[in-house]
C-alpha positions as CSV (number, residue, x, y, z in Angstrom):
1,X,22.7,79.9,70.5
2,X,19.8,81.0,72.7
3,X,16.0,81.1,72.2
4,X,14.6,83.8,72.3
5,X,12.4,83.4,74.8
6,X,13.7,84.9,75.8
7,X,9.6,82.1,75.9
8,X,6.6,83.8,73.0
9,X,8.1,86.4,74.4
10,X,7.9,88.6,72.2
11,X,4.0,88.2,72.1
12,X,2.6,91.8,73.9
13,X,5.3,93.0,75.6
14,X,5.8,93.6,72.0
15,X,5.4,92.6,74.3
16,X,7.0,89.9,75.7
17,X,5.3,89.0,78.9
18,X,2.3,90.2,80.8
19,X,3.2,92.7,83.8
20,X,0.2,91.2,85.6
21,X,1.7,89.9,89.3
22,X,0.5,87.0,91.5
23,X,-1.5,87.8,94.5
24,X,0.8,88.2,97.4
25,X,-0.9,85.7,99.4
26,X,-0.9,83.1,96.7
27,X,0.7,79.6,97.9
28,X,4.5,79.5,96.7
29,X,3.8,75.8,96.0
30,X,1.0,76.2,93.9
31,X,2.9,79.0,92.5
32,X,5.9,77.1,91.6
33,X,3.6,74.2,89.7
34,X,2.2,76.8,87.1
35,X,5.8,78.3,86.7
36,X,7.2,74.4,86.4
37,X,4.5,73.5,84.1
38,X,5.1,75.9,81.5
39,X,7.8,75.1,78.6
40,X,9.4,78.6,79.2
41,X,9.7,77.8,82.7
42,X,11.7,74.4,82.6
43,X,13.7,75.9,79.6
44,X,15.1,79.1,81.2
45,X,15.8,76.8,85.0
46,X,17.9,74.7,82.7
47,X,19.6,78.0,80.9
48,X,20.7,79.3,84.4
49,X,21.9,75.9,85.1
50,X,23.8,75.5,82.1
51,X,25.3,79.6,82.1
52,X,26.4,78.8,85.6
53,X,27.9,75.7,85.2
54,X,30.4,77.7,81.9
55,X,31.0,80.4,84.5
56,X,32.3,77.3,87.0
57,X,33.9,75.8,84.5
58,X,35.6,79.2,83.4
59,X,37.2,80.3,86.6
60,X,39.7,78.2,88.6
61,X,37.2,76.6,91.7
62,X,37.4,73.4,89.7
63,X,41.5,74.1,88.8
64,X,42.5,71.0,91.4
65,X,39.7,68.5,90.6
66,X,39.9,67.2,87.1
67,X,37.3,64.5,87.5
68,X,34.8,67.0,89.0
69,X,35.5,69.4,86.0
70,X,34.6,66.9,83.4
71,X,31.3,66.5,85.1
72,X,30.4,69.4,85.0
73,X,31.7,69.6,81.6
74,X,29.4,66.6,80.6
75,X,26.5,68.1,82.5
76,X,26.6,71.8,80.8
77,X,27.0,69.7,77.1
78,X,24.0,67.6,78.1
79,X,22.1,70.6,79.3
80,X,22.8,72.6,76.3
81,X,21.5,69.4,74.0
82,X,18.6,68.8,76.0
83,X,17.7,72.7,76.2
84,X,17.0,72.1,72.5
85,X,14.5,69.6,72.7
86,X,12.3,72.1,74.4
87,X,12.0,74.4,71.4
88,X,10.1,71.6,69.1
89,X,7.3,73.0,67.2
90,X,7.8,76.4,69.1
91,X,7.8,78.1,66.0
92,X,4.6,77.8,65.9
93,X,4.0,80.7,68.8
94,X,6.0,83.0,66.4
95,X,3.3,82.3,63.2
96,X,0.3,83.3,65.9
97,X,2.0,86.0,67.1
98,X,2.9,87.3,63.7
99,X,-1.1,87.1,62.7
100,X,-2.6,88.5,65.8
101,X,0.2,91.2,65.8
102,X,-1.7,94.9,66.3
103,X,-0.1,97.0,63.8
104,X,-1.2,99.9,62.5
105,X,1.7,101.3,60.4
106,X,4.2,99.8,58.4
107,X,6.7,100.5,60.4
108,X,5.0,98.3,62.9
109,X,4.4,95.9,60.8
110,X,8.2,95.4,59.3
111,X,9.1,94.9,62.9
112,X,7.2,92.9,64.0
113,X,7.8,90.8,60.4
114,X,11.5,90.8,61.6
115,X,11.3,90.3,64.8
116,X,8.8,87.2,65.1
117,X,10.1,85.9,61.5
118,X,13.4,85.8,62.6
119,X,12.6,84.1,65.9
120,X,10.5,81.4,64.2
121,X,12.5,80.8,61.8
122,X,15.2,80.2,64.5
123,X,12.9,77.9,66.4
124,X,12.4,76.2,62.8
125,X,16.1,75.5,62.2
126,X,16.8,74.5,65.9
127,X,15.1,71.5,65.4
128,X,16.8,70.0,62.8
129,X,20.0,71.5,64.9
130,X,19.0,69.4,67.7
131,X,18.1,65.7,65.8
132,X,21.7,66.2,64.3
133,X,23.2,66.8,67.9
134,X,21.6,63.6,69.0
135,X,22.6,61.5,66.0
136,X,19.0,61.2,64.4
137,X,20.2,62.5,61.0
138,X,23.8,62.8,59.6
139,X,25.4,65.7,61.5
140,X,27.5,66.7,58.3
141,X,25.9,70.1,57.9
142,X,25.3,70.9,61.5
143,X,27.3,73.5,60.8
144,X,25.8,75.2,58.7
145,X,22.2,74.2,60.3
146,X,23.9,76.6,63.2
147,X,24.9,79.8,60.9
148,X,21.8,79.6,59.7
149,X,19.7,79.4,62.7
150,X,22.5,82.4,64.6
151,X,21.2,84.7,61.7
152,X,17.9,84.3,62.1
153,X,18.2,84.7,66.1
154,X,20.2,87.9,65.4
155,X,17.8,88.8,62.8
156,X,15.0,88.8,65.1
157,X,16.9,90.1,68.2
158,X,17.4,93.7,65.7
159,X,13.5,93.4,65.5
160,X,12.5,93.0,69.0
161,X,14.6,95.3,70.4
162,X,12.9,97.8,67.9
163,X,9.4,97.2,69.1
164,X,10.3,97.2,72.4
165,X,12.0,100.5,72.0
166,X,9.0,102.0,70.5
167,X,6.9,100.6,73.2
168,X,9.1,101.3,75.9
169,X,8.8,105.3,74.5
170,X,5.0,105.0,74.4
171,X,4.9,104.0,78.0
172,X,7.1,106.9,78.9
173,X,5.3,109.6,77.3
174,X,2.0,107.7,79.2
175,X,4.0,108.1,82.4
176,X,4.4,111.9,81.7
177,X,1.4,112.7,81.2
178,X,0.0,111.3,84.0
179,X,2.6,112.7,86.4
180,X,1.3,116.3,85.0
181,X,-2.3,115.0,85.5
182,X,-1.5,114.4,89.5
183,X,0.4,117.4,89.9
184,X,-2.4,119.7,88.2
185,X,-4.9,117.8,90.4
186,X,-2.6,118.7,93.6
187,X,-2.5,121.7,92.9
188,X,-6.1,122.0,92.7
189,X,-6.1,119.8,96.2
190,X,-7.9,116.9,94.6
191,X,-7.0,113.0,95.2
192,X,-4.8,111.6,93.2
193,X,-4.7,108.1,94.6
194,X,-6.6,106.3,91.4
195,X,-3.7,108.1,89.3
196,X,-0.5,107.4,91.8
197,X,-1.6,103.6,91.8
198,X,-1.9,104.0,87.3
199,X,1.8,105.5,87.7
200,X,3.2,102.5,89.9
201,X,1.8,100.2,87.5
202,X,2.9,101.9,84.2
203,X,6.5,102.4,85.8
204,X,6.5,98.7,86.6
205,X,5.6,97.9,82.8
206,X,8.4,99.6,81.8
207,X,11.2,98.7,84.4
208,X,10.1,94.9,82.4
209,X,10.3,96.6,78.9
210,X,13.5,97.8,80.3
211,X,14.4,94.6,81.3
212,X,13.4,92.6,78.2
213,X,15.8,94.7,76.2
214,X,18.3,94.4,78.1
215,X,17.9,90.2,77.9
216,X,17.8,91.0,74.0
217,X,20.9,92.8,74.3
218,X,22.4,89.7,75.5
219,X,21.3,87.5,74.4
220,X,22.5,89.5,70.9
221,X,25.9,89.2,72.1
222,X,25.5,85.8,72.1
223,X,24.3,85.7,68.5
224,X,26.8,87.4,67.2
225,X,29.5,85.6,69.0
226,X,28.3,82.5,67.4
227,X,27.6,84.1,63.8
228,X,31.7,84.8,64.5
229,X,32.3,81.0,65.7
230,X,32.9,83.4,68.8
231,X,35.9,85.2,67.3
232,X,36.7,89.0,67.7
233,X,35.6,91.7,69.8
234,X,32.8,91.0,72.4
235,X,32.7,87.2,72.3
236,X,34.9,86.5,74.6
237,X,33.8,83.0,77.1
238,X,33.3,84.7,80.4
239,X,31.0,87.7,79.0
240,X,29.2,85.1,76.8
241,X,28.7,83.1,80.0
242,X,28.3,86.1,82.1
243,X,25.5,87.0,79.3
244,X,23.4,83.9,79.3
245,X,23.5,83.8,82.2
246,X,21.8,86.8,82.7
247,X,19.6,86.9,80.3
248,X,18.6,83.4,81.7
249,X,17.4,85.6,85.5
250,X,15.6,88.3,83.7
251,X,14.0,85.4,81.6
252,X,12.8,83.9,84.9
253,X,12.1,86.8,86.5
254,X,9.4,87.8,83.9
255,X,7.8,84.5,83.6
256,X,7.6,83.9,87.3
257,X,6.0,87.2,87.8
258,X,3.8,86.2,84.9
259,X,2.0,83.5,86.0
C-alpha cells in the first residue's frame, strides 16, 4: 500500500504542492539539503528505490544469480517496512488540512471530507500496520489492519482525484480567458508580456494538477490491487511495480520543484 503523499499532498494543490520553483541559480547542494530534510523527501527516494528494486526483481537481469536476487529481495522487504515508519503521526497533516480546507460549497466540502478523511485515516491505520510488521504487537490481525487501511487509501484516492479535477477545470477556464485577453490586446497592438508570463505560470500549475492525478491514478491501482490481495484485472506485478514506481518520480518531481 502507498501513502498518499503522494506527502500533505493533498494540502493546496487541492492542492497538493506549491507550483512555486527554486531560483535557477540556487546551489544544488543547498538545494538537495531542504529536499533531504523533509519527511516527503526521504519517503518518496526510498519508494523509487523500493519500485525499482520489484521491477529488478520482476524481469530476468537477476535470472542467473540467486544470491544477488535474495538481496535485493531482502532490501525491497526492508524498504517497504521501513517506508512505514515515516508515516508516524502523519495523520495529523490530514486533520489540519481538513480544518483550514477553503470550501465554499458542499460539494467542496464532501470532497475534501473524503479525500483528506480517507488519507488520514490511512496514515492512522498504517501505524499500527507497521509495529505489527516489526513484531511490536501480535501480528494476528495484520491482515485485516491492511484491508482496512487499502480502503481508506482508495477511499481518499476517489476524493482527491475529485478536487483535483475540479481544480484542474478552474485553472483551464483561467487559462482561456486569459489567452482571449492577449489576443484582444494584440489586436488592439498593446503588450501582452505581463499576461504571456500569467499564462506560462497557470499552464505550469496545471501540467502539476495534471501530473498529481495522474500519481493518484496510480497510485489507485495500487489500492485496489491490494483491496483484491492483488487478484483480477489490473493488478498484475509488473504494472503495480511499473505504477509505484511512477507515481514515486512524479512524487519527487513535485516536491523537489517545491522547495
Amino acid at each position: 500500500m502507498e501513502a498518499q503523499g503522494s506527502n500533505n499532498q493533498l494540502s493546496t494543490e487541492s492542492s497538493k504542492v506549491s507550483i512555486a520553483k527554486p531560483s535557477k541559480d540556487r546551489d544544488f547542494l543547498n538545494h538537495l539539503e531542504l529536499y533531504l530534510a523533509k519527511r516527503d523527501g526521504v519517503d518518496k527516494l526510498l519508494k523509487i528505490s523500493r519500485y525499482a528494486s520489484k521491477i529488478i526483481l520482476l524481469s530476468s537481469l537477476l535470472s542467473e544469480n540467486q544470491d544477488l536476487h535474495c538481496r535485493v529481495k531482502s532490501f525491497e522487504s526492508s524498504v517497504g517496512v521501513s517506508r512505514k515508519a515515516f508515516r508516524l503521526g502523519k495523520f495529523i497533516q490530514d486533520l489540519n488540512a481538513l480544518r483550514s480546507s477553503a470550501t465554499d460549497t458542499t460539494e467542496g466540502r464532501i470532497l475534501a471530507l473524503v479525500a483528506y478523511g480517507g488519507e488520514g485515516v490511512y496514515y492512522f491505520v498504517e501505524q499500527f500496520v507497521w509495529l505489527a510488521k516489526t513484531g511490536l504487537i501480535d501480528s494476528k490481525n495484520s491482515v485485516k489492519l491492511q484491508k482496512i487501511s487499502a480502503w481508506a487509501e482508495f477511499i481518499g484516492y476517489i476524493g482527491s482525484i475529485s478536487l483535483k479535477s475540479r481544480d484542474l477545470k478552474r485553472i483551464t477556464e483561467e487559462e482561456k480567458s486569459l489567452t482571449s485577453e492577449v489576443l484582444e490586446l494584440k489586436s488592439k497592438g498593446q503588450g501582452v508580456d505581463k499576461e504571456v508570463e500569467k499564462i506560462k505560470k497557470i499552464a505550469e500549475k496545471g501540467l502539476l494538477k495534471k501530473l498529481s492525478i495522474l500519481q493518484d491514478i496510480a497510485d489507485g491501482l495500487m489500492s485496489v490491487a491490494d483491496i483484491r490481495d492483488g487478484k483480477g484485472v489490473l493488478s498484475g506485478p509488473f504494472l503495480m511495480a511499473s505504477a509505484g514506481l511512477l507515481s514515486a518520480l512524479i512524487s519527487t518531481h513535485k516536491n523537489w520543484i517545491s522547495c
